[in-house]
C-alpha positions in Angstrom: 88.1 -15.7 -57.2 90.0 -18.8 -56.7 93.1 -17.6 -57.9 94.2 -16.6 -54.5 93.4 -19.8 -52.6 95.0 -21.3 -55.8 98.8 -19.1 -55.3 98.3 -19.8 -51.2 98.2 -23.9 -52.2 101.1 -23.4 -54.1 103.4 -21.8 -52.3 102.6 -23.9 -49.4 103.1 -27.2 -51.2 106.4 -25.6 -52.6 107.5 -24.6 -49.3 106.0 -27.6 -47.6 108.5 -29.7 -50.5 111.3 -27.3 -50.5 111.8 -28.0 -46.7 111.5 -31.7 -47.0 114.1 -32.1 -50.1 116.8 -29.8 -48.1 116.2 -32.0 -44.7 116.6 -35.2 -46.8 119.8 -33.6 -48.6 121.6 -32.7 -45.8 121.1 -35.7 -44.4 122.9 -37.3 -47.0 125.2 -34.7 -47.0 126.0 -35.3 -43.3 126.2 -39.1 -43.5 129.0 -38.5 -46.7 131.2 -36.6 -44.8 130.8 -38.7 -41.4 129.6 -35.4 -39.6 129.2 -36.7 -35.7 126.3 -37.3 -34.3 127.3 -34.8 -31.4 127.0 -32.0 -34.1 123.6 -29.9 -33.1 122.9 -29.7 -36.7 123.4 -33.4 -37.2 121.0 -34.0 -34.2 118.5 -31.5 -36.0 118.2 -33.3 -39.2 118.5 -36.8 -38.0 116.0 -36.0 -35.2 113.3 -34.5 -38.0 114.0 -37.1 -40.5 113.9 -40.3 -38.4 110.4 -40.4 -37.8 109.9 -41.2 -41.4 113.3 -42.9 -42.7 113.9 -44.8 -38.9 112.2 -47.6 -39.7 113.8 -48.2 -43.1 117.3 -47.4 -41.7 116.7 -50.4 -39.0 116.2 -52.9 -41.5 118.2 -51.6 -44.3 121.5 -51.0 -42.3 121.6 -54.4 -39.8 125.5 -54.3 -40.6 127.7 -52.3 -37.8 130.3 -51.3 -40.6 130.1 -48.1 -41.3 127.7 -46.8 -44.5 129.6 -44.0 -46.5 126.3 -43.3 -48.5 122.6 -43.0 -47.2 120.5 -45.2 -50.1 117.6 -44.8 -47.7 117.7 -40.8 -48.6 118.3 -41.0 -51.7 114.9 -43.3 -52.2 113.2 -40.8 -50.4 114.1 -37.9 -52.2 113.3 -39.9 -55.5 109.4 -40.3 -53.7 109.7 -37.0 -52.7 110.0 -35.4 -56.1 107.3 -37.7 -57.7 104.8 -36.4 -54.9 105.5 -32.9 -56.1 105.1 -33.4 -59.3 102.1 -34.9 -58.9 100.7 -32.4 -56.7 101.7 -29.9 -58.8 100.6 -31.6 -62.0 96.9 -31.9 -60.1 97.1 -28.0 -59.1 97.9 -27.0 -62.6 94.9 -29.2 -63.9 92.8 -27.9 -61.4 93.4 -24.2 -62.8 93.0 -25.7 -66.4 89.5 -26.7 -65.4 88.9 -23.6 -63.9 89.7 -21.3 -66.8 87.6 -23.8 -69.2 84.3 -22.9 -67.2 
């Protein structure tokens, strides 16, 4: 019975993470290669990711010389990954319960 809800939760988490980790790469991606800001993709990625990693990037990057690599990201994506594992871990325990009872 709760097999189902259990495969909806994790696809969703994995899609919900999937989407997130590509954003976050391709942001780095984009600040390695000095993609312009003018690029609509680059104005995609930067406009969906600065809502989290803007407030970071103000303090972190004071300096006007330009930053080949985005440490920012990179922290991020590190979080990123732990949260899923986590969540994961939890779901997995959850069905481990489940099947005991």
């Amino acid at each position: 019975m709760m097999s189902g809800l259990i495969s909806v939760s994790y696809f969703l988490l994995s899609l919900f993470f999937t989407l997130a980790l590509f954003l976050l790469w391709t942001r780095i991606f984009l600040r390695y290669f000095r993609i312009s800001m003018v690029h609509p993709v680059s104005q995609m990625v930067f406009q969906l990711t600065h809502p989290i990693l803007g407030t970071f990037d103000k303090r972190a990057y004071r300096a006007k010389r330009p930053i080949h690599y985005d440490y920012i990201a990179l922290v991020a994506i590190i979080i990123v990954e732990i949260c899923k594992f986590l969540c994961f871990g939890f779901l997995a325990y959850q069905i481990a319960l489940d099947r005991k009872s």
